[in-house]
C-alpha positions, 0 to 999 in steps of 0.5 A: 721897795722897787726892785730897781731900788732893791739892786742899787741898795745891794751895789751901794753896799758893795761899793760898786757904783761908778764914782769918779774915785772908782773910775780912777782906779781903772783909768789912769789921769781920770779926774777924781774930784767932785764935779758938783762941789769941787772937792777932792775925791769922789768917793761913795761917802762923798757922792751919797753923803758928804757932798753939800747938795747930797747932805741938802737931800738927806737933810730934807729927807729927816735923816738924823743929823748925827748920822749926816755930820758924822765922820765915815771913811767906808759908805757901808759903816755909815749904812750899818749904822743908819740901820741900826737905828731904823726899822724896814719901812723907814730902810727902804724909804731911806735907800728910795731916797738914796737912788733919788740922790745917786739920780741927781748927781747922775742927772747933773754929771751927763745932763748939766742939770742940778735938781732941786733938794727938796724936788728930789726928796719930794720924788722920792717920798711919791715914789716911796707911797705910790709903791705902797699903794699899789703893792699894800700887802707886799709883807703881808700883815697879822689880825691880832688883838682879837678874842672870843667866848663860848659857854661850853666844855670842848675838847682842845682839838674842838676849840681849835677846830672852832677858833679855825672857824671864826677866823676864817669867817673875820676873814670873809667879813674883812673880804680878804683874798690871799690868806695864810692861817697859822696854828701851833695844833699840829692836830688840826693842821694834819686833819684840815689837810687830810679833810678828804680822807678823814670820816671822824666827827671832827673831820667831818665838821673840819670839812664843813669849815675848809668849804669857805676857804674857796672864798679866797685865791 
């Protein structure tokens, strides 16, 4: 997710856009009814959910309809429950589509223009995977699945040293470049890094092994 998107998301939140509700309430006589449908109040619920050219945007968007129909008094209650039902990509393709939303009406308010649905809906969808491609390993990503043989009797520290060793290599096959290892052996950890002061015959060959690691950043 954009960081930009990142701050209208904690804002929303928080309740501390400036609908003309929130205007209102720092400025006496200010026009609180919406000034796309009419309605009475602009409030946060309304500018991003109930209002007909917002609910149009969110309808294309695949929201699920019992979350666009339902009866929310509070923006945040609404968000809770979309998140409840959500995982993180489609969160963060919701809140891209949210800050679309919020840029219409914005569009509108100082422009006079009025953007069509599913054109913002299609904005946000390129912006939401245009993101994704230029940023693919933004939360990173496990290899897992994946298994081996080998005929011989080892020690636990050596089959540990071994498995180290295939991984790195699926990894240089794969041409990764920013790579974390994980291993629940402290053992190993310990001697991978201490390989410079380590003269045992494990180490020695743990050593030989950590010399492919200049392979990535």
């Amino acid at each position: 997710m954009l960081p930009k998107i990142k701050v209208f998301s904690w804002r929303v939140g928080h309740e501390i856009l400036h609908t003309y509700k929130k205007i209102s309430l720092c400025q006496q006589n200010f026009v609180v009814k919406c000034s796309r449908c009419e309605a009475k109040e602009e409030t946060f619920i309304h500018a991003l959910k109930d209002c007909p050219y917002a609910r149009a945007i969110l309808t294309f968007g695949g929201l699920d309809n019992r979350l666009i129909e339902g009866n929310y008094s509070w923006c945040i209650d609404w968000l809770e429950d979309i998140l409840r039902v959500m995982d993180l990509k489609a969160a963060a393709d919701f809140f891209t589509l949210l800050w679309n939303c919020w840029n219409s009406r914005n569009n509108f308010i100082f422009n006079g223009k009025e953007d069509d649905a599913h054109g913002v809906w299609e904005r946000a969808k390129n912006l939401s995977r245009d993101f994704r491609i230029h940023n693919p390993y933004e939360d990173g990503f496990a290899i897992g699945g994946s298994s081996g043989y080998k005929d011989c009797s080892l020690q636990a520290e050596w089959a540990e040293m071994v498995a180290f060793n295939e991984s790195v290599k699926v990894a240089i096959r794969l041409k990764m470049s920013n790579i974390l290892f994980e291993s629940d052996y402290a053992n190993l950890v310990n001697k991978i890094n201490n390989r410079g002061k380590d003269f045992t015959i494990l180490g020695s060959h743990i050593k030989v092994v950590c010399t492919q690691l200049d392979n990535f950043d």
